[in-house]
VEXFI-444211 format. One line per 8 residues: number of its first residue (from 1); their letters; for each residue y, x, z of N, C-alpha, C. Coordinates in nm, 4 decimals. Atoms other than C-alpha are relative to their C-alpha. Last residue first. Layout:
<nodes>
NUM	A	Y X Z Y X Z Y X Z  ...
</nodes>
This chain:
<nodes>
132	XXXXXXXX	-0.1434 0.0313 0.0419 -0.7308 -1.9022 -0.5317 0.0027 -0.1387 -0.0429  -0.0501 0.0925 -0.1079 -1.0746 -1.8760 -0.3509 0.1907 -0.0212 -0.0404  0.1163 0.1597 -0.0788 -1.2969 -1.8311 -0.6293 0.1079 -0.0450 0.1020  0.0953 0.0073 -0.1721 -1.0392 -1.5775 -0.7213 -0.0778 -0.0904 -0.0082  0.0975 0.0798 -0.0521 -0.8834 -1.5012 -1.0953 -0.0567 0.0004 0.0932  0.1479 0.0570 0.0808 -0.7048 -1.2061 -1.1256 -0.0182 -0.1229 0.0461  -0.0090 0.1505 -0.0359 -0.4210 -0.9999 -0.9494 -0.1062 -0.0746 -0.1349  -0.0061 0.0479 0.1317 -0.5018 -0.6307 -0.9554 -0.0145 -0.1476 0.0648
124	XXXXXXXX	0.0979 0.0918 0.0451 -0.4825 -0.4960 -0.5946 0.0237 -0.0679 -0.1137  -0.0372 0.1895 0.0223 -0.2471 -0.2343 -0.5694 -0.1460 -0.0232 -0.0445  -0.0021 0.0435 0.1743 -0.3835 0.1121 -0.4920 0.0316 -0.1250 0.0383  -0.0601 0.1473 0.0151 -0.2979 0.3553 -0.1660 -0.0233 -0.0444 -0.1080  -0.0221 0.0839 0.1603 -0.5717 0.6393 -0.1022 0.0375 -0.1053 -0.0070  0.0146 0.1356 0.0154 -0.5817 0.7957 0.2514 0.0619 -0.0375 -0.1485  -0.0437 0.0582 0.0895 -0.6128 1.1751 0.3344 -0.0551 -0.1990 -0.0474  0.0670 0.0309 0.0699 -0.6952 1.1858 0.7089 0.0779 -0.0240 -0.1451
116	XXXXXXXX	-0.0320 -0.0652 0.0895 -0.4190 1.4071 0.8891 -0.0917 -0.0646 -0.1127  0.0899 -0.1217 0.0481 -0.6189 1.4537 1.2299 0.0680 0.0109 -0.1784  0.0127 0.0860 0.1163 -0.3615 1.4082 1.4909 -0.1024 0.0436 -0.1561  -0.0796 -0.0231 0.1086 -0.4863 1.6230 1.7627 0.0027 -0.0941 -0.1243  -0.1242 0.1096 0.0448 -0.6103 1.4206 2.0358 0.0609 0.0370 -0.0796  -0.1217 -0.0449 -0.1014 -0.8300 1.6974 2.1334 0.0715 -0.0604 -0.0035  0.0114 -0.0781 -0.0969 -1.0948 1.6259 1.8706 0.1140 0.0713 0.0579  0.1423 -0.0774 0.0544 -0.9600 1.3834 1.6101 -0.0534 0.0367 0.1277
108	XXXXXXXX	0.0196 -0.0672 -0.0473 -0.6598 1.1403 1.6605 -0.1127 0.0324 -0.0062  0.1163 0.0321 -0.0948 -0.5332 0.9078 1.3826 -0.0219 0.1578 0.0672  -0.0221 -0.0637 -0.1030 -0.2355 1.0275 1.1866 -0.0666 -0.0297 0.1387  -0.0235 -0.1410 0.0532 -0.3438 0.9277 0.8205 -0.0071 0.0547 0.1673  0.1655 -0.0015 0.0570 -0.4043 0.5174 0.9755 -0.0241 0.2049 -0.0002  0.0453 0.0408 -0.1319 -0.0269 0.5421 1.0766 -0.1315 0.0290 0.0193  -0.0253 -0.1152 -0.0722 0.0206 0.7092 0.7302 -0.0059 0.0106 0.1564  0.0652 -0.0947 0.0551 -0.1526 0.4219 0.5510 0.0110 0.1741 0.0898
100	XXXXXXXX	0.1040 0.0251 -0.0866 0.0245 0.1805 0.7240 -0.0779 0.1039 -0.0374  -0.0045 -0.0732 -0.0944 0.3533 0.3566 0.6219 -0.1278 -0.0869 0.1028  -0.0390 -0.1412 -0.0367 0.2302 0.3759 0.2861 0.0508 -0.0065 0.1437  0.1435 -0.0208 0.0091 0.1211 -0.0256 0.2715 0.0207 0.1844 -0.0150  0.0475 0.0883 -0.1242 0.5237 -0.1115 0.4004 -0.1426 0.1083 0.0243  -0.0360 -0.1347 -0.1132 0.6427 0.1596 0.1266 -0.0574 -0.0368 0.1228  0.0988 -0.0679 -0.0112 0.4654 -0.0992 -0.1407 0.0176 0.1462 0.1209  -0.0139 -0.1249 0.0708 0.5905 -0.3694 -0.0338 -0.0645 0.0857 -0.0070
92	XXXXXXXX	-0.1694 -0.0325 0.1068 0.6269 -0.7012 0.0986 0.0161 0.0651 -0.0977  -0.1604 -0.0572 -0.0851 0.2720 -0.6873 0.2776 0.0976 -0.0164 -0.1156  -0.0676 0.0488 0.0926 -0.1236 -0.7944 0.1896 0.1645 -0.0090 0.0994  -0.1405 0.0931 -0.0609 -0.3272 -0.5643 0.3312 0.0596 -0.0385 -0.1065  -0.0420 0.0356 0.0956 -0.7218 -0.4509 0.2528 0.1418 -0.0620 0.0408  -0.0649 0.0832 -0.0467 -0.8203 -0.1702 0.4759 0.0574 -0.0762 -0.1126  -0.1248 0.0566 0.0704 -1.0828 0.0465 0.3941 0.0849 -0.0547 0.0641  -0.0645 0.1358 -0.0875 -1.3262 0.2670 0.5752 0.1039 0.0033 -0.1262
84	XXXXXXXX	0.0435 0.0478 -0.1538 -1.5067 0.6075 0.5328 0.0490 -0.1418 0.0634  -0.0722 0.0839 -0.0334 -1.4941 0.6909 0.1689 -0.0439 -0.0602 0.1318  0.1089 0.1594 0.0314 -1.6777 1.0085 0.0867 0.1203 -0.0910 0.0560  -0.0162 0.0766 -0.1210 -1.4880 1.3814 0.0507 -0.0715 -0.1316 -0.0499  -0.0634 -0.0656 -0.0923 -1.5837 1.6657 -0.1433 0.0350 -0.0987 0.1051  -0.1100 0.0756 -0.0395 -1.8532 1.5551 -0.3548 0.0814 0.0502 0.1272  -0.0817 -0.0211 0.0831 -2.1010 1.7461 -0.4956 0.1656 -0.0615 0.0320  -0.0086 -0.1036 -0.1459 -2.3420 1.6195 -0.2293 0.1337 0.0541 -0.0897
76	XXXXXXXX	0.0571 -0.0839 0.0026 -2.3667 1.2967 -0.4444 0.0586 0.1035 0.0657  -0.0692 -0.0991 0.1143 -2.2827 0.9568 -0.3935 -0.0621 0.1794 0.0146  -0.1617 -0.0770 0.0511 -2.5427 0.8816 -0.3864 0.0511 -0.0377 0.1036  -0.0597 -0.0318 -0.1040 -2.9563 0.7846 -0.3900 0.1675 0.1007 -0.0335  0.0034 -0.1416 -0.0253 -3.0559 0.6276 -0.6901 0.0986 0.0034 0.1367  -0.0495 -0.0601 -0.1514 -3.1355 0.2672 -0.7806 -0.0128 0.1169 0.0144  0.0119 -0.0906 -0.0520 -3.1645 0.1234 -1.1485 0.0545 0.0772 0.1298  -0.0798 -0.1107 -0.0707 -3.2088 -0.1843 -1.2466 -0.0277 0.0970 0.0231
68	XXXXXXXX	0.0498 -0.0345 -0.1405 -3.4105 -0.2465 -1.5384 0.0943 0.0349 0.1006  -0.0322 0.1373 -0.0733 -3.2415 -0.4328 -1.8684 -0.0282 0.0065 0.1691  0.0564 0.0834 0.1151 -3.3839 -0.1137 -2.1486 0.0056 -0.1822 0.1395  0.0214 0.0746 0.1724 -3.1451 0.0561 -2.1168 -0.0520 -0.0713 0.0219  0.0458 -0.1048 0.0941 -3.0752 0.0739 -1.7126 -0.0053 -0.0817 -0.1779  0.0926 0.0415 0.1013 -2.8260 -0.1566 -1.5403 -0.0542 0.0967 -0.1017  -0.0632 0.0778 0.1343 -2.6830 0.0364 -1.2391 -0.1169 -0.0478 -0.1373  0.0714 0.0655 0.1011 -2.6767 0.1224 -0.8949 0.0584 -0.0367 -0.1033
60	XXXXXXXX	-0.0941 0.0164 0.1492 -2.5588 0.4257 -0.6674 -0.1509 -0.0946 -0.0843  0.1014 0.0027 0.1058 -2.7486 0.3945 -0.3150 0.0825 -0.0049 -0.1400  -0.0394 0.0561 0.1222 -2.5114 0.4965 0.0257 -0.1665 -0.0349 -0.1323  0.0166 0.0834 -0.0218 -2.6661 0.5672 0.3379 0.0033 -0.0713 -0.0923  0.1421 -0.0198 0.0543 -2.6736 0.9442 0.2926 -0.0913 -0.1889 0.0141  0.0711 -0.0208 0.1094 -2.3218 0.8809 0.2454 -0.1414 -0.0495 -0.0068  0.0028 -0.1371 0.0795 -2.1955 0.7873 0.5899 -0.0883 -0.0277 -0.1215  0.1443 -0.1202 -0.0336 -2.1617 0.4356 0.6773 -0.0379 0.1086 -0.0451
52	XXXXXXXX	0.1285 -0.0112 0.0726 -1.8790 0.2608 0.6159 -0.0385 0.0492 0.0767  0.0361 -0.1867 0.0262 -1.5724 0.1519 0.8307 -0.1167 -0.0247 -0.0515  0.1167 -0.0244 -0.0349 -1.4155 -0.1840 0.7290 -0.0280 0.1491 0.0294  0.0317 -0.1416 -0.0099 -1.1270 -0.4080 0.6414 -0.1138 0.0563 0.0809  0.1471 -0.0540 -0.0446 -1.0190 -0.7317 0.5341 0.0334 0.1147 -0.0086  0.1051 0.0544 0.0843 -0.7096 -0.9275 0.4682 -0.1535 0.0408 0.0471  0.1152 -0.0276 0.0293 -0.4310 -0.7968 0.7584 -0.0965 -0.0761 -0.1020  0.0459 -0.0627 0.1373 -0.0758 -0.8595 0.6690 -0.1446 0.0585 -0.0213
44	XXXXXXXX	0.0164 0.0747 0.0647 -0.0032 -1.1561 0.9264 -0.0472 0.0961 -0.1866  -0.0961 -0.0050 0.1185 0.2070 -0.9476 1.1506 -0.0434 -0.0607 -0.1193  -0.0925 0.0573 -0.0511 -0.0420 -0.9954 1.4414 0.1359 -0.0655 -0.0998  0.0406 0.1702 -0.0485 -0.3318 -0.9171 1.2303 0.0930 -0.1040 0.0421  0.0172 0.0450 0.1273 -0.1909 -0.5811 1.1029 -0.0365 -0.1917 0.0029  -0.1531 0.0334 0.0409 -0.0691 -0.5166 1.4394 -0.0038 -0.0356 -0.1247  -0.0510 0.1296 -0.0161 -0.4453 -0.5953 1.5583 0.1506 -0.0396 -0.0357  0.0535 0.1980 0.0304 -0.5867 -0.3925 1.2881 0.1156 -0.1040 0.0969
36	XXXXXXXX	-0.0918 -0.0040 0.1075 -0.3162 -0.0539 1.3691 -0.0760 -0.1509 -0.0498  -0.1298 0.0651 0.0193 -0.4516 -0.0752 1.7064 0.0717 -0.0459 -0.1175  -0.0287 0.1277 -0.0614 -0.7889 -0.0931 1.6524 0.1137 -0.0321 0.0667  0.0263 0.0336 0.1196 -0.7597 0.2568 1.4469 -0.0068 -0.2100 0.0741  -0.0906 -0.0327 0.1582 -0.5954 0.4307 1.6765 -0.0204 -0.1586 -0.0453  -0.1476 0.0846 -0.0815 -0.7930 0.2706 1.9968 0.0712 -0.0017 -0.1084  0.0407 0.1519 0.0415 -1.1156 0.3838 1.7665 0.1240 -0.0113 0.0558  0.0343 0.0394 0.1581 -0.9746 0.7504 1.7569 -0.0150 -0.1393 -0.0393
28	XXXXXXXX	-0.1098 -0.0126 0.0571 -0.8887 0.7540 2.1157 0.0434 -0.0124 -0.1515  -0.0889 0.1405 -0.0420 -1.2382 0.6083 2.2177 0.1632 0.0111 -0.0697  0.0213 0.0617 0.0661 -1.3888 0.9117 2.0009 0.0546 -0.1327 0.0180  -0.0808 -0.0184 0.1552 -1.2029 1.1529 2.1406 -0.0202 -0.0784 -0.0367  -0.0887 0.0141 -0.0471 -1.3340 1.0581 2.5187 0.1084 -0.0318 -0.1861  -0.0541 0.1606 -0.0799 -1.6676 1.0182 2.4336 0.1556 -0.0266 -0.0060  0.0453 -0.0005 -0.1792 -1.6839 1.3841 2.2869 0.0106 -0.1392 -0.0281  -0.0817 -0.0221 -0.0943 -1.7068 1.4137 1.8987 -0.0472 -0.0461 0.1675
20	XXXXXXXX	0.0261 -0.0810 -0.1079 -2.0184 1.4723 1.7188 0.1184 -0.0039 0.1058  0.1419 0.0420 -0.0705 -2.0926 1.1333 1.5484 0.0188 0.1377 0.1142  0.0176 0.0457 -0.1182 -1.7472 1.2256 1.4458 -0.0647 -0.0810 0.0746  0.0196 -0.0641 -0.1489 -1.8789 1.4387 1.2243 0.0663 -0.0397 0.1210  -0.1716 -0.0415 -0.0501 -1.8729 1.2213 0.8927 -0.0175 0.0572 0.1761  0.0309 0.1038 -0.1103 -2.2379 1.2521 0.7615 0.1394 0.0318 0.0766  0.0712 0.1471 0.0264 -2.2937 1.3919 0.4317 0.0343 -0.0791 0.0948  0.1365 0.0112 0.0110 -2.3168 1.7635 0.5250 -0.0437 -0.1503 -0.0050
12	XXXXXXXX	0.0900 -0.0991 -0.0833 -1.9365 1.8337 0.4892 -0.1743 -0.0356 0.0154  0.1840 -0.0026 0.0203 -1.8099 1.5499 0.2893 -0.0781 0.0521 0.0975  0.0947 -0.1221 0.0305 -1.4672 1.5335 0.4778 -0.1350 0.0126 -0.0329  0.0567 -0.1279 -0.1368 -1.3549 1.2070 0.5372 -0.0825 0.1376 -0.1121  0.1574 -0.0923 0.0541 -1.1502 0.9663 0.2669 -0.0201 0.0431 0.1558  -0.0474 -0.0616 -0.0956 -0.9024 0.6050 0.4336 -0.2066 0.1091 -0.0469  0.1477 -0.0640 0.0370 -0.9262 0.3789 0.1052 0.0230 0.1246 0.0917  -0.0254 -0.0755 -0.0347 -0.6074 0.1301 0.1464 -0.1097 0.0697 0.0345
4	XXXX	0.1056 -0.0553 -0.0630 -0.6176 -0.1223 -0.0713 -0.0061 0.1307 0.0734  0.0223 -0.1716 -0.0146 -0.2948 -0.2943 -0.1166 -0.1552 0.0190 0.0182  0.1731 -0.0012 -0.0479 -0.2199 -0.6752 -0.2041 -0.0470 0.1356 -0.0518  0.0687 -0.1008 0.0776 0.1534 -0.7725 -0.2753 -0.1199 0.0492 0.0800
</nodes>
C-alpha cells in the first residue's frame, strides 16, 4: 500500500523559520529526518521524498478561458500552514505509514525539543503508471 505523507510548517511570514535556527538544532533536525529516510530505504518502504521551498517560492498555475496559461504567485498568505516535505512510502499498512509519520511528527526544533509537526497521511490512488 502507497502512503503520502505531507509533513505542514507554520505559515508565519512565508518562510519556514528554521532558516533561523542555531547550527547545532538544525543538524539535529536533518539527522531526524535522514534517519527516518535511510530506515525507510533499508526496510525497502522508501519511494520518493522531498523538502520544498518556502512559499514565496511557490507559483499557482492554471488554464485561463480563453486557452492562456496563467501564473500567479501562491499559495497565499491566508494560509496557515504550507507543505514543507513529503514522503512517499510503500508499507503493509496503514498504522506502519502513521508510525512513520509520527517519527517524522517528533523531529527536534530549537533545543532539541520535539517539535510536534502536523503531518497528513493519504493513500495513494492506484491508476495507471508509465512505469507499471
Amino acid at each position: 500500500m502507497r502512503f503520502m505523507i505531507m509533513m505542514s510548517a507554520p505559515y508565519g511570514t512565508g518562510d519556514y523559520k528554521v532558516a533561523d535556527w542555531s547550527p547545532e538544532d538544525l543538524k539535529a533536525h536533518m539527522g531526524h529526518m535522514m534517519r527516518i529516510n535511510g530506515e525507510l530505504v533499508e526496510r525497502g518502504e522508501f519511494v520518493a521524498g522531498e523538502g520544498l521551498a518556502p512559499p514565496k517560492a511557490a507559483k499557482l498555475v492554471k488554464a485561463g478561458k480563453d486557452g492562456a496559461t496563467v501564473i500567479t504567485d501562491g499559495p497565499f498568505p491566508e494560509s496557515k500552514e504550507f507543505l514543507a516535505g513529503y514522503w512517499i512510502v510503500d508499507v503493509d499498512s496503514a498504522e506502519r505509514a502513521y508510525a512513520i509519520a509520527a517519527d517524522a511528527s517528533a523531529a527536534p526544533g530549537p533545543g532539541g525539543a520535539p517539535l510536534g509537526i502536523e503531518m497528513e497521511v493519504r493513500p495513494v490512488m492506484k491508476g495507471p503508471r508509465p512505469d507499471a
